[in-house]
N, C-alpha and C positions, 0 to 999 in steps of 0.2 A: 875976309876969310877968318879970321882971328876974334873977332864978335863973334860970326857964326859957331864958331868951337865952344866959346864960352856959352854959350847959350845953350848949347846942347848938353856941355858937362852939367849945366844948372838943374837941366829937367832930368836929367837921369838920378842926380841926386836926390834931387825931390820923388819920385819915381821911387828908390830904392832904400831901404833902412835898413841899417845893421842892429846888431840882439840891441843895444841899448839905447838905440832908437825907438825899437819899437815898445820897449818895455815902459822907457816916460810917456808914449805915445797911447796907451792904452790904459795905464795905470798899475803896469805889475813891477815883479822885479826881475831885472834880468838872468837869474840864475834860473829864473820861472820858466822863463821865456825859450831859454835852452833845452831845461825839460821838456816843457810842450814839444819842441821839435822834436828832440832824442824819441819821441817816442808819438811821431808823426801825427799831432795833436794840433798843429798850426802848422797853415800853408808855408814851406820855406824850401828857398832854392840854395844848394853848395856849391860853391867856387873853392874847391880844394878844401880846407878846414874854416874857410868861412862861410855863415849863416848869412844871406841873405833876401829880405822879406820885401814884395811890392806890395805898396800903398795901396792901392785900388784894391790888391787882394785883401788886405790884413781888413780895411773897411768892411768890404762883401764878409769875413769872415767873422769880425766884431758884431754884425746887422744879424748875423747870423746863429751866434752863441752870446747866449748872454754871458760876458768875461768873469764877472761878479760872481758866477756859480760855476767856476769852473774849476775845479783843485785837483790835486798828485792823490791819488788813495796810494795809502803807506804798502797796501798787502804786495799791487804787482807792481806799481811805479807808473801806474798810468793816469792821466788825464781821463777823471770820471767827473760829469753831473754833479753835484750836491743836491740831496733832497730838499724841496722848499722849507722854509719855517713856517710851522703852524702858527 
């Protein structure tokens, strides 16, 4: 019974990243990563005042946005596009 517990916390781990997991995981910074949430910009679930992100989601959402053009525009505080470089 006691393997099986372990075994289960392992995949739920894996399964689950908090902000600075996911922020080495994708290549931002975590204060980034907060952003994005505060202003519903990446998929994330709250457990009281913690940020927490699954895996498979943040994947499907990475496949989905290119991260690399993704930035805060200063006016409203939002997660906007960057227009391509010419």
């Amino acid at each position: 019974m006691e393997k099986q517990k372990e075994v289960l916390v392992t995949t739920v781990t894996r399964m689950h990243l908090n902000v600075r997991q996911v922020a080495e995981y994708i290549g931002i910074s975590p204060s980034y990563v907060v952003k994005l949430a505060r202003y519903e910009r990446i998929p994330v679930s709250r457990i009281g005042s913690r940020l927490i992100f699954q895996r498979p989601v943040i994947d499907r959402w990475v496949a989905e946005h290119n991260v690399k053009n993704v930035k805060v525009h200063r006016a409203d505080r939002r997660a906007v596009p960057r227009a391509p470089k010419a």
